[in-house]
Each structure stands twice: as structure tokens, then as C-alpha cells.
C-alpha positions as CSV (number, residue, x, y, z in Angstrom):
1,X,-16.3,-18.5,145.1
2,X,-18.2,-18.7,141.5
3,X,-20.4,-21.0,142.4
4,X,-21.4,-19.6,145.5
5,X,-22.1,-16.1,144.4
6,X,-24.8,-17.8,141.8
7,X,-25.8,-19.8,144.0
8,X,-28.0,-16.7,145.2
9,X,-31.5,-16.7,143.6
10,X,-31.1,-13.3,142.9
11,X,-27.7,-13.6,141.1
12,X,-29.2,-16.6,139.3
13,X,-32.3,-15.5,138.2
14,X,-30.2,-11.8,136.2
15,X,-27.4,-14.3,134.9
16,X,-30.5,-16.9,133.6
17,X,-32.4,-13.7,132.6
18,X,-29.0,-12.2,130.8
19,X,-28.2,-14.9,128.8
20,X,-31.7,-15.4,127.5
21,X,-31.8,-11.8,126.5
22,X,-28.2,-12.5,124.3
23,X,-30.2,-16.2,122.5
24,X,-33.0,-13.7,121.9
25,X,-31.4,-11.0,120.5
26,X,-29.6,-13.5,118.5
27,X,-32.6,-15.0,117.0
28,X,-34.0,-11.5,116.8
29,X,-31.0,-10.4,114.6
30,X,-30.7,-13.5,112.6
31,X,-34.5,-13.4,111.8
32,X,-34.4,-9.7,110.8
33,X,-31.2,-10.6,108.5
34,X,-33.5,-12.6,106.3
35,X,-36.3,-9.7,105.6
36,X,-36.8,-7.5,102.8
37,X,-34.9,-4.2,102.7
38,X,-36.8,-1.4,103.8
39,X,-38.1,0.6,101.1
40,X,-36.4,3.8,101.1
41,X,-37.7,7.1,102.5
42,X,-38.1,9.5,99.5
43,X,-36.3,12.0,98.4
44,X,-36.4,15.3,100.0
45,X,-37.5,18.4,97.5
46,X,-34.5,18.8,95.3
47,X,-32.5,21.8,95.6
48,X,-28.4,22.3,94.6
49,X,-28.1,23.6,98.5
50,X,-29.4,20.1,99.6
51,X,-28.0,18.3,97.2
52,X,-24.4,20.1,98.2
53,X,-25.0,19.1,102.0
54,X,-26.0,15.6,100.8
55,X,-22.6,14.9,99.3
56,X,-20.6,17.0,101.9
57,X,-22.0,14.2,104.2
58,X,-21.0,12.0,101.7
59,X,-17.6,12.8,101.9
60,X,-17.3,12.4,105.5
61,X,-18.9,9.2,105.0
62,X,-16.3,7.9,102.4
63,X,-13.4,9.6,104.1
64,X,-14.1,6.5,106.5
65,X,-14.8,4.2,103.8
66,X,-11.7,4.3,101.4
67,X,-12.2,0.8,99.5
68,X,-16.5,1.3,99.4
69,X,-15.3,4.6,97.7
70,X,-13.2,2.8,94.6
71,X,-15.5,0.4,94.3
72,X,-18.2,2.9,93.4
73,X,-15.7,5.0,91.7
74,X,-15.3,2.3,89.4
75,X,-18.9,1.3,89.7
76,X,-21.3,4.4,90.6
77,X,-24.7,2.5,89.8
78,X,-23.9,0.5,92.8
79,X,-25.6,2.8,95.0
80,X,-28.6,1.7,93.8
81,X,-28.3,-2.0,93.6
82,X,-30.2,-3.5,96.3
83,X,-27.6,-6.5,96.2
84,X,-24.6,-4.3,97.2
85,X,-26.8,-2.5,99.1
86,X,-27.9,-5.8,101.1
87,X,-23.9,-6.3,101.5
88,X,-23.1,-3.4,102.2
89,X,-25.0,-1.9,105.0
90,X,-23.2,1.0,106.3
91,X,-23.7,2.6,102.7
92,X,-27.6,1.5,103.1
93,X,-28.1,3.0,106.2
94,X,-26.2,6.5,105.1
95,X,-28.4,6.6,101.6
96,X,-31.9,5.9,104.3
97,X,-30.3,8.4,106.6
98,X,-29.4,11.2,103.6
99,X,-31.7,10.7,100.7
100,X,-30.8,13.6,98.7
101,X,-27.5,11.6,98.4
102,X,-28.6,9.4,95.2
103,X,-30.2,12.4,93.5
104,X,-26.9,14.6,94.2
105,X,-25.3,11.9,92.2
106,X,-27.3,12.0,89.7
107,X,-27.0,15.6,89.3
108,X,-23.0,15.2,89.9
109,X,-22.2,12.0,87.7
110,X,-18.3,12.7,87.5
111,X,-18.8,12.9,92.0
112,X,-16.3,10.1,92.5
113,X,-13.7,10.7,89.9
114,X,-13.5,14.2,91.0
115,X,-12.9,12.9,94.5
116,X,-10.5,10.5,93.1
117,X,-8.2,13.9,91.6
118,X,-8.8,15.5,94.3
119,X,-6.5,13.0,96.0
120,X,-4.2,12.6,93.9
121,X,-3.4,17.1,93.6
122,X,-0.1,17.7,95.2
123,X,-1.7,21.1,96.9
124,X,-5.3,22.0,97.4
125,X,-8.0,22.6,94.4
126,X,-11.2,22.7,94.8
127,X,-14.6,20.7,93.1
128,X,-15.1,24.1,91.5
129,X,-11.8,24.6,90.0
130,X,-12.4,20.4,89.1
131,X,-15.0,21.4,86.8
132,X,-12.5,22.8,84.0
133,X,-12.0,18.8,83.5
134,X,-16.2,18.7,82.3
135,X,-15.7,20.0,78.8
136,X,-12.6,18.3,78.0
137,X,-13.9,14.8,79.4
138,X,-17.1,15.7,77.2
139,X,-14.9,15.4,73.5
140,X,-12.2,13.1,75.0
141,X,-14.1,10.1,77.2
142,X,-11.2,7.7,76.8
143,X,-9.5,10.4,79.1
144,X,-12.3,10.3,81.4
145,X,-12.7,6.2,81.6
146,X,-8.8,6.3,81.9
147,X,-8.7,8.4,85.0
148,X,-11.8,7.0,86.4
149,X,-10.0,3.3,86.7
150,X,-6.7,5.2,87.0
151,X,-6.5,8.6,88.8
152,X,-2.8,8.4,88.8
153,X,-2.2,8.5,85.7
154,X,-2.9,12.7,86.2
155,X,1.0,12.3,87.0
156,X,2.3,10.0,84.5
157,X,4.5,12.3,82.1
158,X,3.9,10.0,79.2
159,X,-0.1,9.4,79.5
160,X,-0.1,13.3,79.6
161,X,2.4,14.1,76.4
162,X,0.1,11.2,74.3
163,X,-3.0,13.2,75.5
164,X,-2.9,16.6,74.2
165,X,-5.6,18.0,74.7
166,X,-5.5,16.5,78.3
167,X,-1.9,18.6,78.7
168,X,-4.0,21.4,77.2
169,X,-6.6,21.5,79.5
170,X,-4.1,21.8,82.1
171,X,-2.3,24.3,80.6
172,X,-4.7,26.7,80.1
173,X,-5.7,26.1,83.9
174,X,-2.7,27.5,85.9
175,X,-4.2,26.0,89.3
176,X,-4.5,22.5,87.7
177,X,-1.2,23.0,86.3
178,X,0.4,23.7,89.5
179,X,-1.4,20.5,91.2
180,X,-1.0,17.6,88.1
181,X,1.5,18.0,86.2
182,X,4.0,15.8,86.5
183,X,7.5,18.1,87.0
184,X,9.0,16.9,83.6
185,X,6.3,18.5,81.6
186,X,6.8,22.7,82.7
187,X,3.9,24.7,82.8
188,X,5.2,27.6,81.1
189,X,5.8,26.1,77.8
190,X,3.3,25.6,75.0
């Protein structure tokens, strides 16, 4: 029955057409693989509304991307290594698709680790309320560097108590409090 169904010219010629379209498309694809990247559109004029839309779309974009997301949390100059990039090419077409995305990093250098707490809170809390972290990873960046490669430790009792001024921070921050601290270190007490 095969045989005689392309055994019409017509039939024969769109299969013969079909499957010379595919080897084409093939060749096309394996040809483009070995070009040059694409330069990259520039950026559009900076603004902190842009920039804020640039990484909301950035979060729907690593929301689907959960390993991409620690490796740049661990490594945030990747987004602008043309190597990764060349590897990685759903992350290459969202940066050509939402240039303001690099620059919104730049502005927002603690991005990823702030995405990585935001995880790891027990109840909602916000990149706003995140930002009481800023001053105390500015006089403690061990703290920082520890959370960056280790955002569960927010919840380890003992990394906490040897950190003072990490319990602190908390402390004096009632909605972090209520999100990180581990239960056997009570908010209430000083």
C-alpha cells in the first residue's frame, strides 16, 4: 500500500522535496553553528524603571532555568563570557532579546544572591526588605561569599550564633527575623 501511494509523481516529487528541505536545513543549521556570535544589540537608555523590567523578565527567565541560575549565582560574570554564552544559548538569546538585563546587573551586583534568600524565607519578603542585608555584607564579606555558595546556611543555628553581627542584622529587622531565623535562636531576645 506504501509503495503504491508513492508511486504517484505527485506524492513522490513532496516526499523527494520534504526530505531535501530536512538535509538542507540540516546543513543550514550545522553551518550557522560554526559562525561568530552576533554582536549584541546595545543597550537601551539606562533608567532604574528599565532596568527593574529587565530583571523582572529575568526572573521569569530563571524561574525556568534553576541550575543556569546557581551557576551564575556562583559565577555572575558569566553573563558576559562569550564561551558560556556560545553554550548556553537560551541565556544568549534572552540577554539579545532584553539588553538592559546586563546593565541591571551591573547596577544590582548582589541580583542572584538575593534571589538565592529569597528562596530559602519560610514566608514572603521582598528585594526591598532584602536590601537591609547591603550594609551588613559591606563590613562582613565572608558572610556574603558564605551565603552566595551557601544560601542555607540563613537557617543553620550555629553559622548564625558564630556570626553576630549576621544574628544582628536580623534582629534588628523583625521581617527577616520572622523569615531566617532558624527556631532555636528566638527573636525576642538580645
Amino acid at each position: 500500500m506504501l509503495h503504491s501511494i508513492l508511486s504517484r509523481p505527485s506524492v513522490a516529487k513532496l516526499t523527494m522535496a520534504l526530505i531535501l528541505g530536512a538535509q538542507m536545513l540540516g546543513w543550514i543549521t550545522l553551518a550557522r553553528g560554526n559562525e561568530p556570535l552576533p554582536p549584541a544589540p546595545p543597550p537601551l537608555p539606562k533608567s532604574r524603571s528599565a532596568e527593574r523590567r529587565a530583571l523582572r523578565e529575568f526572573d521569569r527567565f530563571l524561574d525556568h532555568h534553576p541550575l543556569l541560575e546557581d551557576q551564575l549565582r556562583l559565577a555572575p560574570q558569566l553573563v558576559t563570557t562569550p564561551s558560556f554564552l556560545k553554550k548556553s544559548t537560551d541565556l544568549r538569546d534572552f540577554l539579545s532579546a532584553n539588553p538592559n538585563a546586563i546593565e541591571a546587573l551591573k547596577t544590582y551586583p548582589r541580583y542572584f544572591l538575593n534571589r538565592a534568600l529569597l528562596r530559602q524565607a519560610n514566608a514572603p519578603v521582598s528585594f526591598k526588605e532584602l536590601a537591609a542585608f547591603k550594609d551588613l555584607f559591606l563590613e562582613e564579606p565572608q558572610v556574603e561569599r558564605d551565603l552566595t555558595v551557601n544560601p542555607e546556611l540563613i537557617h543553620d543555628a550555629a553559622y548564625v550564633q558564630s556570626h553576630p553581627s549576621l544574628r544582628e542584622c536580623l534582629l534588628q529587622h523583625p521581617v527577616l527575623a520572622q523569615v531566617f531565623l532558624p527556631p532555636a535562636l528566638p527573636s525576642e531576645s538580645k
